[in-house]
SERO-4910 file (N, C-alpha, C, O; in steps of 0.05 Angstrom, whole numbers):
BEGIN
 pado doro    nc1    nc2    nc3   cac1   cac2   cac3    cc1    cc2    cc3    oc1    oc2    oc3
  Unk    A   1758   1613   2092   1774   1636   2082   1803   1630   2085   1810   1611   2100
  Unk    A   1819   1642   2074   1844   1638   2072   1861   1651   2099   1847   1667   2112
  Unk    A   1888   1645   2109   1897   1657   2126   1903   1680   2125   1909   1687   2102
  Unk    A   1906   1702   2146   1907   1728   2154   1917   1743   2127   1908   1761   2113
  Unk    A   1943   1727   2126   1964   1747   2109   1947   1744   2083   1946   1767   2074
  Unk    A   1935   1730   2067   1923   1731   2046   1885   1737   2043   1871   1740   2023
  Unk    A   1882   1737   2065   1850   1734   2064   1841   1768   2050   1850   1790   2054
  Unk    A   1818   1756   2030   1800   1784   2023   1779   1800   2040   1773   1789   2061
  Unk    A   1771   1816   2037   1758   1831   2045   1731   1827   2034   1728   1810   2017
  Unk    A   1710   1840   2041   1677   1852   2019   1685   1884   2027   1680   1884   2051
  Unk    A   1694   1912   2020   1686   1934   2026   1657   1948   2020   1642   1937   2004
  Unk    A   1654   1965   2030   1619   1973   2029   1626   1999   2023   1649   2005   2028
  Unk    A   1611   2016   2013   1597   2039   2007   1570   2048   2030   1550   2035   2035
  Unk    A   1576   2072   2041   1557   2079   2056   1533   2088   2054   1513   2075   2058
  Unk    A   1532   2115   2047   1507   2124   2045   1499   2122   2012   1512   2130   1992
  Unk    A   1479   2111   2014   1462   2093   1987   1472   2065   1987   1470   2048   1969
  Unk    A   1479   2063   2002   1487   2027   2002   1484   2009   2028   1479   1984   2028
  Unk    A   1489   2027   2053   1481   2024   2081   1463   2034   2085   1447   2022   2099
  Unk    A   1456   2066   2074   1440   2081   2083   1429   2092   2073   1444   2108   2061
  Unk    A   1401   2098   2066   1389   2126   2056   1410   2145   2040   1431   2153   2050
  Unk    A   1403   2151   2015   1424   2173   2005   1413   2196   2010   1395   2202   1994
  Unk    A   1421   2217   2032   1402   2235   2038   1425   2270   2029   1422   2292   2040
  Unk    A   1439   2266   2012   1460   2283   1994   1476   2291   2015   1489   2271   2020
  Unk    A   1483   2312   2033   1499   2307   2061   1489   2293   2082   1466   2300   2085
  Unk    A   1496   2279   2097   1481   2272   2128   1500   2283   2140   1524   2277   2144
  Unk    A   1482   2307   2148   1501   2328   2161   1486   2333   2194   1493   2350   2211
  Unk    A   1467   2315   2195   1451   2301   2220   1449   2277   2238   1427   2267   2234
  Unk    A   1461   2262   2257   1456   2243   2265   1427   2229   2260   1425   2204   2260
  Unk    A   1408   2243   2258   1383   2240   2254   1366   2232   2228   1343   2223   2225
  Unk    A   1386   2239   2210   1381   2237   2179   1396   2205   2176   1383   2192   2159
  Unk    A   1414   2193   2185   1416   2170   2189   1398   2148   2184   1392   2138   2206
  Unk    A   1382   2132   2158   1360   2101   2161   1379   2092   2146   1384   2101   2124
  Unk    A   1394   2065   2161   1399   2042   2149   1386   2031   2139   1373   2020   2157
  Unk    A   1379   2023   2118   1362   2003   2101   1361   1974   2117   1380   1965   2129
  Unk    A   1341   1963   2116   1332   1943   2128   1336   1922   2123   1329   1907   2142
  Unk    A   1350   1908   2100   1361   1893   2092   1398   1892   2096   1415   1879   2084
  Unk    A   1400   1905   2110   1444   1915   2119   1438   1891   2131   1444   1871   2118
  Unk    A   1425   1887   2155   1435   1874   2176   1442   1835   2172   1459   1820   2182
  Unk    A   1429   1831   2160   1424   1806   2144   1445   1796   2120   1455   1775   2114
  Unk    A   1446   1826   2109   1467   1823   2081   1495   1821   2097   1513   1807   2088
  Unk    A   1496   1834   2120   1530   1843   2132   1525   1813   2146   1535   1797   2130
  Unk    A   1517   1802   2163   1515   1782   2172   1518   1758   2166   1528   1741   2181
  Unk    A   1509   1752   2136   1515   1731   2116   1544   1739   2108   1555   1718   2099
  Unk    A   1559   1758   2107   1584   1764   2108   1598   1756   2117   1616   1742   2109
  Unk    A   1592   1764   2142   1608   1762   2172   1608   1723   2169   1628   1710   2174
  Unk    A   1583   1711   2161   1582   1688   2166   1596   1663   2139   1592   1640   2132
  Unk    A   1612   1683   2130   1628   1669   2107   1653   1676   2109   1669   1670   2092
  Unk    A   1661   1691   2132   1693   1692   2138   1708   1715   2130   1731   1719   2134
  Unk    A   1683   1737   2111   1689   1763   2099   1694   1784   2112   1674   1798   2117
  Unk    A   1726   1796   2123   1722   1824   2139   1699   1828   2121   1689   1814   2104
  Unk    A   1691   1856   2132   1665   1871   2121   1674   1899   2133   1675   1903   2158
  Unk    A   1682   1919   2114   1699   1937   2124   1692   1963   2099   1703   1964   2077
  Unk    A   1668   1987   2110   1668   2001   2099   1680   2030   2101   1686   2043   2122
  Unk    A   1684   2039   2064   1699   2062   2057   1679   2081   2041   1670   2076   2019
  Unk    A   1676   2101   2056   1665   2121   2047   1679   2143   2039   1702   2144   2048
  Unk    A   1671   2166   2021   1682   2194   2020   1665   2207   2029   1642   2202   2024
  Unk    A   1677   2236   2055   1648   2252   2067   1664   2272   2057   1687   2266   2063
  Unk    A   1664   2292   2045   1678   2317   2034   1659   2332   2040   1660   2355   2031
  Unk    A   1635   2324   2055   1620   2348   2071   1634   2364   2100   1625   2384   2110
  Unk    A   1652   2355   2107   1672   2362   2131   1697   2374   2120   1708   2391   2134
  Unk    A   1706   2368   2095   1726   2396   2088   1701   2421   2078   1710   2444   2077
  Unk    A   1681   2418   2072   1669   2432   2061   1655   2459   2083   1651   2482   2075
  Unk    A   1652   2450   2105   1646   2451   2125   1618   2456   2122   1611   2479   2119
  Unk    A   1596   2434   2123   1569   2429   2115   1570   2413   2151   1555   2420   2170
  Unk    A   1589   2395   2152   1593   2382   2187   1609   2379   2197   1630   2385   2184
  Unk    A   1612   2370   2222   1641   2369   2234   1653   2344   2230   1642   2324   2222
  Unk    A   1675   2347   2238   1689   2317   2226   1679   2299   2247   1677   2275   2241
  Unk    A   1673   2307   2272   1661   2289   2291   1641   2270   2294   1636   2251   2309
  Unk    A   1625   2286   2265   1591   2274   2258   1597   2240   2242   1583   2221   2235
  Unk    A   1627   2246   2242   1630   2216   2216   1632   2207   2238   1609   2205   2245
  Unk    A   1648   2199   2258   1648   2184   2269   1627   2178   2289   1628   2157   2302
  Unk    A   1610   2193   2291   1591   2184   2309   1574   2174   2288   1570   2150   2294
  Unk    A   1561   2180   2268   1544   2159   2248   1557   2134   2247   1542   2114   2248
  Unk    A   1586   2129   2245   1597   2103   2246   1592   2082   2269   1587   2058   2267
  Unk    A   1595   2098   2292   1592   2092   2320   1557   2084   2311   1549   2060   2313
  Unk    A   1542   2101   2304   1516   2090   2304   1508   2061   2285   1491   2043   2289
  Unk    A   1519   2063   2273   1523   2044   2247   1524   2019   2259   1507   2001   2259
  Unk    A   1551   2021   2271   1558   2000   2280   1540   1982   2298   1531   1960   2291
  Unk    A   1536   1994   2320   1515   1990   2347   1492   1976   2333   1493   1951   2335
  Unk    A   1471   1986   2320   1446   1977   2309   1454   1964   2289   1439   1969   2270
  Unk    A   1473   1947   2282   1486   1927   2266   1489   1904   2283   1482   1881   2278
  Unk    A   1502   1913   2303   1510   1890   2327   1482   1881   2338   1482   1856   2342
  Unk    A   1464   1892   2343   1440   1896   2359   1426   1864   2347   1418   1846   2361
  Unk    A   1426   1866   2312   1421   1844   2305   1440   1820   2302   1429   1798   2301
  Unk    A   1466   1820   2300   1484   1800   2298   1496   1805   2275   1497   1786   2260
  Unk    A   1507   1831   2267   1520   1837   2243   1545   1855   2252   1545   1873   2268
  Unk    A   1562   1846   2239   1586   1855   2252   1600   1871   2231   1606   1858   2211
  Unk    A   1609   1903   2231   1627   1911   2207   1656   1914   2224   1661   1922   2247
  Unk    A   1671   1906   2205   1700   1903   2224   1715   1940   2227   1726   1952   2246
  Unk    A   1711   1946   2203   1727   1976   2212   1703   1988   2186   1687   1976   2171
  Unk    A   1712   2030   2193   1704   2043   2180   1727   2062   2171   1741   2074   2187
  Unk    A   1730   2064   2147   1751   2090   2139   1738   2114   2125   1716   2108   2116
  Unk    A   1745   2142   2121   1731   2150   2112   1761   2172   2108   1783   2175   2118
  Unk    A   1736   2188   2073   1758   2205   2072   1741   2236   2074   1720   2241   2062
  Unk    A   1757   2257   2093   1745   2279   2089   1739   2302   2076   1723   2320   2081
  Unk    A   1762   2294   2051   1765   2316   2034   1747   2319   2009   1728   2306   2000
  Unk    A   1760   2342   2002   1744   2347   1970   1761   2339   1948   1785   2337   1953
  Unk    A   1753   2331   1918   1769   2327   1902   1788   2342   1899   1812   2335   1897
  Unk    A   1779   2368   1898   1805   2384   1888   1834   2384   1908   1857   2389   1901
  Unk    A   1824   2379   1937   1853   2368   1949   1872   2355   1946   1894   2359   1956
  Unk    A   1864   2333   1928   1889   2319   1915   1898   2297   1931   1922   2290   1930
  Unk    A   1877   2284   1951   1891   2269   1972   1896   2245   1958   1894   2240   1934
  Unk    A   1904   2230   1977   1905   2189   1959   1888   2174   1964   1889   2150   1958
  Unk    A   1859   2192   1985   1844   2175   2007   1812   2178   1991   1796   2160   1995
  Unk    A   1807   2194   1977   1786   2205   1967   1777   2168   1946   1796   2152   1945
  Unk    A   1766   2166   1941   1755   2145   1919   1741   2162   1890   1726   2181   1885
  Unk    A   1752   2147   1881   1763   2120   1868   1803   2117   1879   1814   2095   1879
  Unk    A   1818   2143   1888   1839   2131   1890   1836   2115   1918   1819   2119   1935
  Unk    A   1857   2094   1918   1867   2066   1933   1872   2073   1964   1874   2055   1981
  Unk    A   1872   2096   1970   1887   2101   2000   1868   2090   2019   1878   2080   2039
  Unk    A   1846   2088   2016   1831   2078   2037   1835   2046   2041   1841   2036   2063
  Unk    A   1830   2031   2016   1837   2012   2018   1853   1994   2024   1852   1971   2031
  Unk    A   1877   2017   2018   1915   2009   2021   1906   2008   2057   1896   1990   2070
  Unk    A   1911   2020   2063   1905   2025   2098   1889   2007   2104   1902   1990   2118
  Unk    A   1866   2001   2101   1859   1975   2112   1866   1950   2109   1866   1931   2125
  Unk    A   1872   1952   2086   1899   1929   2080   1919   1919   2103   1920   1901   2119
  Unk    A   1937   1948   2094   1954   1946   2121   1943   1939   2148   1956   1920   2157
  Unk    A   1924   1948   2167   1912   1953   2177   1902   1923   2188   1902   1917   2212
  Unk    A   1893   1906   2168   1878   1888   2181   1884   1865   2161   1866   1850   2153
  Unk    A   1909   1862   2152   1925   1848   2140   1909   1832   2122   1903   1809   2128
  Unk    A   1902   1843   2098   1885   1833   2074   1898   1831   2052   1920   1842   2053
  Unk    A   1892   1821   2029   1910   1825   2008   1875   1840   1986   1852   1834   1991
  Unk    A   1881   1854   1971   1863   1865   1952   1854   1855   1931   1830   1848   1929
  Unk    A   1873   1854   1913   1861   1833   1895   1842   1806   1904   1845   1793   1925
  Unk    A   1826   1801   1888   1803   1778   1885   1785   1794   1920   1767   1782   1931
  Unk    A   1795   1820   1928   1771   1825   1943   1743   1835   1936   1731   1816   1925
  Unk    A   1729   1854   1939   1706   1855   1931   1695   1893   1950   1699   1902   1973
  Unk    A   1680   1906   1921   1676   1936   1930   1645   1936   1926   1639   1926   1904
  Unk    A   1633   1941   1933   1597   1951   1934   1592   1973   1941   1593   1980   1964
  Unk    A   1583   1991   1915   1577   2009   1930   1556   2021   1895   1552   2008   1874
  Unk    A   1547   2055   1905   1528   2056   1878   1538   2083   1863   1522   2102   1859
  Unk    A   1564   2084   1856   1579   2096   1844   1591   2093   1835   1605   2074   1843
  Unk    A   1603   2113   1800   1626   2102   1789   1648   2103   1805   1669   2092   1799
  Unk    A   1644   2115   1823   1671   2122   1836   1678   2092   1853   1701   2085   1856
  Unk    A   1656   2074   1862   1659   2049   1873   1666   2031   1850   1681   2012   1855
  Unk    A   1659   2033   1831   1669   2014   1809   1695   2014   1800   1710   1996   1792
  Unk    A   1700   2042   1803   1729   2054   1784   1752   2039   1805   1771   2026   1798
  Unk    A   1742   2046   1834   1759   2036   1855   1771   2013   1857   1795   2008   1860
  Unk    A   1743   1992   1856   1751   1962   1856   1774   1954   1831   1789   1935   1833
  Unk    A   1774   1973   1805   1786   1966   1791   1815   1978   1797   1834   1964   1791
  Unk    A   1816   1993   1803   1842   2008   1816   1863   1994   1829   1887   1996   1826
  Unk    A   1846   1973   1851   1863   1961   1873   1858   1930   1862   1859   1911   1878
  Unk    A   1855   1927   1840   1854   1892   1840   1832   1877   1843   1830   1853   1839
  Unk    A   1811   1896   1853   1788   1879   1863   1754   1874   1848   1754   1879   1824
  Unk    A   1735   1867   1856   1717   1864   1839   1698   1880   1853   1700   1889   1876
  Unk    A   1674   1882   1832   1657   1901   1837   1635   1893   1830   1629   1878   1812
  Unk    A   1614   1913   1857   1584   1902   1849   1566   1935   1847   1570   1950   1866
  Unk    A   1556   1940   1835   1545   1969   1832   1518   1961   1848   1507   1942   1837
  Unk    A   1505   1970   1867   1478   1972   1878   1459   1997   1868   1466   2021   1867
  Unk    A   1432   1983   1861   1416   2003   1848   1403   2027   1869   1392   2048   1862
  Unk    A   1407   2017   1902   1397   2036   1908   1413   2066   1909   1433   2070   1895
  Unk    A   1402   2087   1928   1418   2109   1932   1423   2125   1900   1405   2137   1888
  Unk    A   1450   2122   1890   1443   2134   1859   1450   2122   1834   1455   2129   1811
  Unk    A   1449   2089   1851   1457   2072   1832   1449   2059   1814   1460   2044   1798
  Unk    A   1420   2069   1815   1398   2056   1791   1404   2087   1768   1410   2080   1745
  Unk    A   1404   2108   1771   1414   2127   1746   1443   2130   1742   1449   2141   1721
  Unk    A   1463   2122   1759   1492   2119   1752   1483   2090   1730   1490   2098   1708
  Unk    A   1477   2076   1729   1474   2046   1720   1459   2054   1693   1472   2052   1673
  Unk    A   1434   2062   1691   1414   2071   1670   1422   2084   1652   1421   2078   1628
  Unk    A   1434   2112   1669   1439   2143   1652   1471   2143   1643   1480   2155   1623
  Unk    A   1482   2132   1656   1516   2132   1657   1534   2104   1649   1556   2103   1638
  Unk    A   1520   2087   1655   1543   2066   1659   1544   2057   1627   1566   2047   1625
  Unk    A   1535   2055   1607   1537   2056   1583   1563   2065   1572   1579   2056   1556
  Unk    A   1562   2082   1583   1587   2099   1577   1616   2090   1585   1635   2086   1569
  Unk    A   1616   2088   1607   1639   2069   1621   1653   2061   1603   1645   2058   1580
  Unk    A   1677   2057   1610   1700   2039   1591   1700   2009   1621   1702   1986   1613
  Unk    A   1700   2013   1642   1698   1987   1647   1672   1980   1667   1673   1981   1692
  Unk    A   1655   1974   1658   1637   1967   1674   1644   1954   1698   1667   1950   1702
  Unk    A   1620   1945   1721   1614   1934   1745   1618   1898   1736   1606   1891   1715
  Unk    A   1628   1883   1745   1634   1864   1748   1598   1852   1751   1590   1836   1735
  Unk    A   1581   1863   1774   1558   1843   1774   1538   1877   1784   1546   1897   1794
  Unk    A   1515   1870   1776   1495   1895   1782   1484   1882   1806   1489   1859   1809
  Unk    A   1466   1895   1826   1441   1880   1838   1426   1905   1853   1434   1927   1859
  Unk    A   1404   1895   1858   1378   1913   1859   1390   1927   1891   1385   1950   1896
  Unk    A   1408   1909   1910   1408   1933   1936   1436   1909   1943   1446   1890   1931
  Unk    A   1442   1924   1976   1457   1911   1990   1455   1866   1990   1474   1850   1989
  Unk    A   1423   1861   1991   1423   1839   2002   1429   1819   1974   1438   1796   1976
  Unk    A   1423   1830   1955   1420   1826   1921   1451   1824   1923   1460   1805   1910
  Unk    A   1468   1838   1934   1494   1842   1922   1518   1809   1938   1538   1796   1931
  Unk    A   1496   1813   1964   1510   1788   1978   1509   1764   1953   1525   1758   1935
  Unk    A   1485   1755   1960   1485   1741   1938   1503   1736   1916   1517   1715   1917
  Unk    A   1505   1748   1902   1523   1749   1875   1550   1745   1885   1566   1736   1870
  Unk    A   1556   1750   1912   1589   1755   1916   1585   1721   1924   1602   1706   1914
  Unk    A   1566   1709   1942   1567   1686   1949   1568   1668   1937   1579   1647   1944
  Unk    A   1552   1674   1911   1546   1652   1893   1567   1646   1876   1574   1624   1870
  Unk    A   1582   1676   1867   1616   1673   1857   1633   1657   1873   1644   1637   1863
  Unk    A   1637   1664   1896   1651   1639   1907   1655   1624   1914   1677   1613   1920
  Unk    A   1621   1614   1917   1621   1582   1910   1626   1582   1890   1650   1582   1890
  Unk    A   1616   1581   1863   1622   1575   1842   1654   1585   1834   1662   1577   1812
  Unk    A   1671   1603   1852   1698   1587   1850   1703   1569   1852   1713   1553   1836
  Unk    A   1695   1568   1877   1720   1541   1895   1713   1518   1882   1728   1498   1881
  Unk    A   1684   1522   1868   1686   1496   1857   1699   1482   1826   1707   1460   1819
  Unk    A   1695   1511   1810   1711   1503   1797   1745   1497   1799   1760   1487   1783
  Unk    A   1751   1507   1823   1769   1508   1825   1780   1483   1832   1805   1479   1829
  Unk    A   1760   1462   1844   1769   1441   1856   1760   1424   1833   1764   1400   1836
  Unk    A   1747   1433   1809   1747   1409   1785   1762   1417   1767   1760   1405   1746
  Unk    A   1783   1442   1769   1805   1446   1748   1791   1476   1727   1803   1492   1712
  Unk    A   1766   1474   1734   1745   1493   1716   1752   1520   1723   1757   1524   1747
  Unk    A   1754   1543   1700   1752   1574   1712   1727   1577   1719   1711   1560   1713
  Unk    A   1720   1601   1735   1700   1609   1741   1686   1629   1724   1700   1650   1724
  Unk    A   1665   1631   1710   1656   1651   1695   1641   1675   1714   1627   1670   1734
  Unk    A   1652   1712   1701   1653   1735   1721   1626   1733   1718   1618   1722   1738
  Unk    A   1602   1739   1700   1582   1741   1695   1569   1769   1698   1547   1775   1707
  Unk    A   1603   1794   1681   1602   1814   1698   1575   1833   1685   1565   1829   1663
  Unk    A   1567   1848   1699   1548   1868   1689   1520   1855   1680   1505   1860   1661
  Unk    A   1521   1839   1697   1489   1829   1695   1474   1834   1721   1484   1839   1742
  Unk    A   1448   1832   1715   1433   1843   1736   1416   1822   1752   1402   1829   1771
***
């Protein structure tokens, strides 16, 4: 990976992408990481990738939970990540509703900008996963690329919706571990073209 001041990121998408899409998790208990995170974040971790997820919970301005519940699912997140040897470096999250108008909500950049800052990344050529337009729209927002995951509601955002799109997902894949992949295999197949003078082809919106 490149040094501090320039190195990319992978950001994640939480619930339907880490976790069960269970419409609020307004429960510590409603919490199943999918069984494949730990492996996918790990192969991350083991390619030099912060791994740094951004969620929106607008169930806490809503008041469905307390703002306290994010951070303790994160806190849980984390723990039973570590447990197997998967490491996520930070979590941001935004609490509001659209109509607040914040800069933190996704698809806008504020979350990202902050971890940026934060953990000294540059955005561009980084990388967003998650199973919403709102994760697609994002990565395009801040420079970065995108992988749409079918689980959570990303197999009918993809099916029912993504047609429509003016800019599609850079690469599709069936879940989290599907998505490593694709990001891995892109950058090998950078570096290498890069080291025979060759571009690299995006191969975007394939599955």
């Amino acid at each position: 990976m490149a040094d501090r001041k320039t190195r990319r990121a992978v950001f994640l998408d939480r619930d339907g992408t880490l976790c069960e899409e269970v419409g609020y998790l307004n429960h510590i208990t409603r919490l199943h990481i999918f069984p494949f995170v730990a492996t996918a974040v790990r192969r991350l971790n083991d390619a030099g990738f912060p791994v740094i997820v951004v969620t929106n919970q607008s169930g806490a301005a809503r008041g469905i939970f307390p703002e306290s519940l994010i951070a303790e699912v994160h806190d849980r997140i984390r723990h039973d990540l570590a447990v197997s040897g998967a490491r996520i470096d930070a979590f941001y999250a935004c609490p509001h509703r659209s109509e607040d108008g914040c800069d933190c909500r996704k698809p806008r950049t504020g979350l990202l900008e902050r971890a940026a800052r934060d953990h000294a990344l540059t955005l561009p050529g980084s990388w967003v996963v998650g199973d919403r337009r709102a994760d697609v729209d994002l990565a395009r927002n801040a420079g970065a690329r995108s992988v749409l995951v079918l689980t959570g509601y990303g197999r009918g955002e993809f099916e029912w919706h993504a047609p429509g799109w003016p800019y599609p997902p850079d690469f599709v894949a069936e879940d989290l571990g599907a998505a490593v992949e694709k990001i891995l295999a892109h950058e090998s197949s950078a570096s290498a073209a890069a080291a025979g003078g060759r571009p690299a082809s995006s191969g975007g919106g394939s599955q």
